[in-house]
N, C-alpha and C positions, 0 to 999 in steps of 0.2 A: 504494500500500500504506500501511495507519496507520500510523502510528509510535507507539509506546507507551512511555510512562512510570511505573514502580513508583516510587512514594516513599512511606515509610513512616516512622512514629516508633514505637520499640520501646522499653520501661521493662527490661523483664525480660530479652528474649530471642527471646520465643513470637512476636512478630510480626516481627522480624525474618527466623525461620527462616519464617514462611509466605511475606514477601515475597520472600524469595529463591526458594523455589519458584515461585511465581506468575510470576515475571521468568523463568527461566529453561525453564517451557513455554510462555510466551509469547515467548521470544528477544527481550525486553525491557531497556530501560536500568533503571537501580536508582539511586534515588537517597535516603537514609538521610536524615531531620529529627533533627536533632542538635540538642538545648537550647545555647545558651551556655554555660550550666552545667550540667553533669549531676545527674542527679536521685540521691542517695541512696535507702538503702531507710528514712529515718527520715523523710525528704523524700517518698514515696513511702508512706507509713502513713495510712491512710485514713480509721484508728479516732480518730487524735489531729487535731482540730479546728484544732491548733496546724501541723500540717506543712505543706509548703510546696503540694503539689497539692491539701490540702484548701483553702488561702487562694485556692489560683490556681481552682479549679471552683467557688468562693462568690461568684467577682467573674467577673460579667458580662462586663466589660471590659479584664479578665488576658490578657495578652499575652505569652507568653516568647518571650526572643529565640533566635532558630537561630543557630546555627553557623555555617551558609553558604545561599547561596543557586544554587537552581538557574540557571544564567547561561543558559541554550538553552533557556528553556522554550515559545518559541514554534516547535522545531522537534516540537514534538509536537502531534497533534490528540487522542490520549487519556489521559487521566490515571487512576491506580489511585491511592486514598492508603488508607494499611493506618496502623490506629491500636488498642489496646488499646480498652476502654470505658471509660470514669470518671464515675463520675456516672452513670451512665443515657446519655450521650451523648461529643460527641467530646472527649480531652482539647484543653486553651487552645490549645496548641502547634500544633493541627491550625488553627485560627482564625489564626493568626499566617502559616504557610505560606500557606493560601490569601489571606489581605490581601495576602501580597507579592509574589503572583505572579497575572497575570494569566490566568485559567483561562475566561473568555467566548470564546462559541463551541466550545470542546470538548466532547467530549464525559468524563465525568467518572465513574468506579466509586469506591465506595469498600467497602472490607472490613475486620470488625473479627476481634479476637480476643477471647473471652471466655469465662469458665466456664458463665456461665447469662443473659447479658443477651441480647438476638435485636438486629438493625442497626438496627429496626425507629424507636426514641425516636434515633441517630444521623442517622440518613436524615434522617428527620423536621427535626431542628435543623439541620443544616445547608442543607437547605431552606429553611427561614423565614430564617434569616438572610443567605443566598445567592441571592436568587433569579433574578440574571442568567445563573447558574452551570448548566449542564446536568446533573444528578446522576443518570444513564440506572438506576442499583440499587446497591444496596448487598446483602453476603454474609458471613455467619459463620464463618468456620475454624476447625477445630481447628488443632494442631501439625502431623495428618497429612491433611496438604491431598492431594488426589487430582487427575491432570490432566484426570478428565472433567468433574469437578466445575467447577472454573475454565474450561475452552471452554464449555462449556455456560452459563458466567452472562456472559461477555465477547461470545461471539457469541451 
């Protein structure tokens, strides 16, 4: 049987509450990407040039650090990582998780949350940048995620 892992990075709220769905009709582990620092919502303003997530999605090579790391992550063969969109693609934070953990050979879902962007320019980037990495689809949620919906993109 797979064994499956929900890890998500949630700014607001909104991806958290899907992840916990997703985890919990999947009868999945959950494991939350926690910044070092948390993000403010002045940190967190998208319009000011000056905030911190707009400095961290202008550099290529922005890296924030987690909180913790997954210590068991080679008892899982699948990984979901659940991330808001920024930028047209994944936040840094998502780039940092996966450098720290070793995800070859798995296989790999990822699902965002967003008002109007599709996974579509997500999928994509982490793609190019990952290519050892098996990235089987990517899926959009609202807040009220439905359980056919999620069997239906996992199996």
């Amino acid at each position: 049987m797979s064994k499956k892992l929900v890890c998500y990075f949630s700014a607001s709220g909104t991806t958290k509450k899907v992840a916990q769905e997703i985890s919990n009709i999947l009868e999945s582990d959950l494991f939350e990407i926690e910044p070092s620092e948390k993000y403010t919502s002045n940190d967190l303003d998208w319009t000011n040039k000056e905030s911190r997530s707009s400095i961290e999605m202008a550099n290529d090579n922005s890296r924030p650090n987690i909180k913790e790391r997954v210590t068991n992550i080679n008892d899982y063969d699948t990984i979901i990582i659940g991330f808001p969109v920024w930028w047209y693609r994944e936040p840094s934070i998502i780039d940092t998780f996966i450098e720290e953990n070793s995800l070859d050979g798995k296989k790999v879902y990822i699902f965002i949350t967003s008002g109007g962007s599709s996974v579509d320019s997500s999928l994509e980037s982490l793609r190019k940048k990952y290519k050892n990495i098996n990235f089987v689809a990517g899926k959009r949620f609202t807040s009220n995620v439905v359980k056919s919906e999620i069997i239906d993109w996992i199996n």
